[in-house]
C-alpha positions in Angstrom: 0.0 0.0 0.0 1.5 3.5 -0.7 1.9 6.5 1.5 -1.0 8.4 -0.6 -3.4 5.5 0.3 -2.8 5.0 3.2 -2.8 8.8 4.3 -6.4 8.7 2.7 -7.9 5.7 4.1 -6.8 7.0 7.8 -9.1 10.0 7.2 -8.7 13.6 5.9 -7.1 14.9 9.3 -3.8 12.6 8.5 -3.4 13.5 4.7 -0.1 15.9 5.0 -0.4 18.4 2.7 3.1 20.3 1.9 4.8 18.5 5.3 2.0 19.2 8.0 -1.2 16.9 8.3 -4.2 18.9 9.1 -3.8 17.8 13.2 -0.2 19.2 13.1 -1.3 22.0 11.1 -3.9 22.4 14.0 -1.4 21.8 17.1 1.3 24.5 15.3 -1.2 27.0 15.0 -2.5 26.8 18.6 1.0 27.9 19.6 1.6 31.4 20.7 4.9 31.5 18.7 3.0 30.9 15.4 1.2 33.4 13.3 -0.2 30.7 11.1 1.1 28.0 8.8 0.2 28.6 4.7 -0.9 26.1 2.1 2.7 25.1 1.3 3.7 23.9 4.8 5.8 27.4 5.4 5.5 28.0 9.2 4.9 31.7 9.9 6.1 32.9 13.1 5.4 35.9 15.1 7.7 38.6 15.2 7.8 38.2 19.4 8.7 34.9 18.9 11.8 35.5 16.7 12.6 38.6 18.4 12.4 36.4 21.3 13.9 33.4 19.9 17.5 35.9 19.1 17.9 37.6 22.4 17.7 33.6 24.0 20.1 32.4 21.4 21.9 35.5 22.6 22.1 34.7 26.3 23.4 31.1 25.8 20.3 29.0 24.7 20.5 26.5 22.0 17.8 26.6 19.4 16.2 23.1 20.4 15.8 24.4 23.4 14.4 27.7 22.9 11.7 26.4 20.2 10.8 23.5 22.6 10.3 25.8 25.9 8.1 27.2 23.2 5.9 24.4 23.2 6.8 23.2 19.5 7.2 19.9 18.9 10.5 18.6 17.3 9.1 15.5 15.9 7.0 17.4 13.9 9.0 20.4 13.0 12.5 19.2 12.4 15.9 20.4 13.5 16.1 21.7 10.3 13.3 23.6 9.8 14.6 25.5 13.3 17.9 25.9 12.1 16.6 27.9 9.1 14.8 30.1 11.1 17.7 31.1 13.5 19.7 31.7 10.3 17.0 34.1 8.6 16.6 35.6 12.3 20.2 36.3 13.6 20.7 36.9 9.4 18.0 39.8 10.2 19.4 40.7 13.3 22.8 41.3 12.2 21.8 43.6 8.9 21.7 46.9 9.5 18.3 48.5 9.4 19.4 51.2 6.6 20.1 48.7 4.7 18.7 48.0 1.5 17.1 44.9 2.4 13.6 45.6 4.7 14.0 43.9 7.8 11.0 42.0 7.9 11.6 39.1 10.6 12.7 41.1 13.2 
């Protein structure tokens, strides 16, 4: 049996779409830290959380741990997903704000 089929014969709320099923889409929404999460799977974070998330990072906290005192699961999310935000955060952080590129994370 593939994936597909058996995705669809558990029921509509464990067919992932993009990466998330619609119960993970569900559970990463209820977090404070998230904004919402689009039809592609792209998690949208607040801009508390990342502002957050970088003054942690900051004082000595490694990103596993800030995103899971955040409530995220990593099973679900991925180290790799949280690595990619800390780069486009402390990426953010670091560029100056006259700079050509808006600073939109932070």
């Amino acid at each position: 049996m593939t994936q597909h089929n058996h995705a669809h014969q558990d029921g509509e709320q464990n067919v992932k779409s993009h990466g998330f099923t619609a119960d993970q889409r569900r559970l990463l929404e209820a977090l404070d830290a998230v904004d919402h999460v689009d039809s592609r799977g792209n998690i949208h974070y607040t801009k508390e959380f990342s502002k957050h998330a970088i003054a942690e990072y900051q004082r000595g906290k490694g990103p596993k741990q800030i995103f899971t005192e955040a409530g995220f699961p990593l099973e679900i999310l991925g180290y790799k997903r949280i690595e990619r935000a800390m780069y486009r955060w402390r990426h953010a952080y670091d560029t100056p704000i006259c700079a050509p590129r808006k600073n939109v994370f932070i």
